[in-house]
Every structure is written in C-alpha cells, then in structure tokens.
N, C-alpha and C positions, 0 to 999 in steps of 0.2 A: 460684638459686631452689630451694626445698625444695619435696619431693612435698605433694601436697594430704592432710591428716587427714581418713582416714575411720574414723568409730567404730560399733559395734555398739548403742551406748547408755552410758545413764549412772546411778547408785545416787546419790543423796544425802540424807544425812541433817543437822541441824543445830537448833541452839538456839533454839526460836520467839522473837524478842523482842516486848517487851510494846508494842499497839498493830501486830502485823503484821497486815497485809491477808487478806482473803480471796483463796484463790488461784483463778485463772480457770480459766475449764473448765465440763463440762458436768458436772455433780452424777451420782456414780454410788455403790451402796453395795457395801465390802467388807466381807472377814472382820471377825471377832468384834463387828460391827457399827457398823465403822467409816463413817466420810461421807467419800469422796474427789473429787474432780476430775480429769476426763480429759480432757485435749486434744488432739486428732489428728495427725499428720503433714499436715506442708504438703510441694508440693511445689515447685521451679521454682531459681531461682538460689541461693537460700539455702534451701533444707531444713530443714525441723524435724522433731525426734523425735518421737513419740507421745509423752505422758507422762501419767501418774497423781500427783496430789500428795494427801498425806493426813496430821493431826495426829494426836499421840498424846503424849498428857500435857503435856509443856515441849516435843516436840521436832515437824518440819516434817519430814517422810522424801518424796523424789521419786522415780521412776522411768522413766526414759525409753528406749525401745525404738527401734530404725529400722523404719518403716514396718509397724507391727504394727497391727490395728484393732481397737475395742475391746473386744470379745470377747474375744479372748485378752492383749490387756494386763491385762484384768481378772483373766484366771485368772495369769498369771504375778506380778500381784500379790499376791492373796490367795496363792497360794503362798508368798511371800515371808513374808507376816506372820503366815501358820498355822505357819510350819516353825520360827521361833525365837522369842526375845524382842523386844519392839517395844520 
C-alpha cells in the first residue's frame, strides 16, 4: 500500500470551451474587477479544498487552498491576479 496524498492546494488554469457551465460556489468579487466563485472546505472522509474559480477572456483559472476561509482565499487570490498576467 502507498502512503495517503496530502497536498497543500492546487493552481489551475485552462481553455473555457464554448457552452461551459457556470461554476458553483458563492459569488464573490475580485481584482481588476473580476466575478469569481468560492466554495468552502468540506470536512470528514473525503475532504475538499477551499477553492475560488474565476474567467478571464478564453480561459477558467481555479485556485484551491486547504482549509483556508474565505477571507483570506480571497486575498491570496486577488493576489495572484494583481501580481502578473491573467
């Protein structure tokens, strides 16, 4: 048996295709005025990240923390998308 994967979070970015969904989550607004979606950490047998998902032109960028609450996902998102190119 291999040790259990524990991760700190995850970055993803990718190519919206045409007709994708709305992503779930509670409506929050970030930088340069962007509309994103947060959804919280779950806790118990399986575990979910916090995450923020947010569009930006063609493309879907996520962000998923361990157990961070929205407050501060919020800041380390907009962080993310004041510091370079989106």
């Amino acid at each position: 048996m291999g040790r259990p994967r524990v991760t700190l979070g995850f970055p993803e970015g990718k190519r919206r295709g045409a007709g994708a969904h709305e992503p779930s989550g509670r409506p929050v607004r970030l930088a340069r005025g962007l509309a994103g979606y947060y959804r919280s950490f779950t806790r118990g047998a399986s575990c979910r990240d916090s995450s923020t998902t947010w569009d930006y032109r063609s493309y879907r960028y996520t962000l998923g923390l361990k157990a961070i609450v929205r407050s501060g996902m919020i800041k380390v998102v907009n962080s993310a998308i004041s510091s370079g190119p989106v």
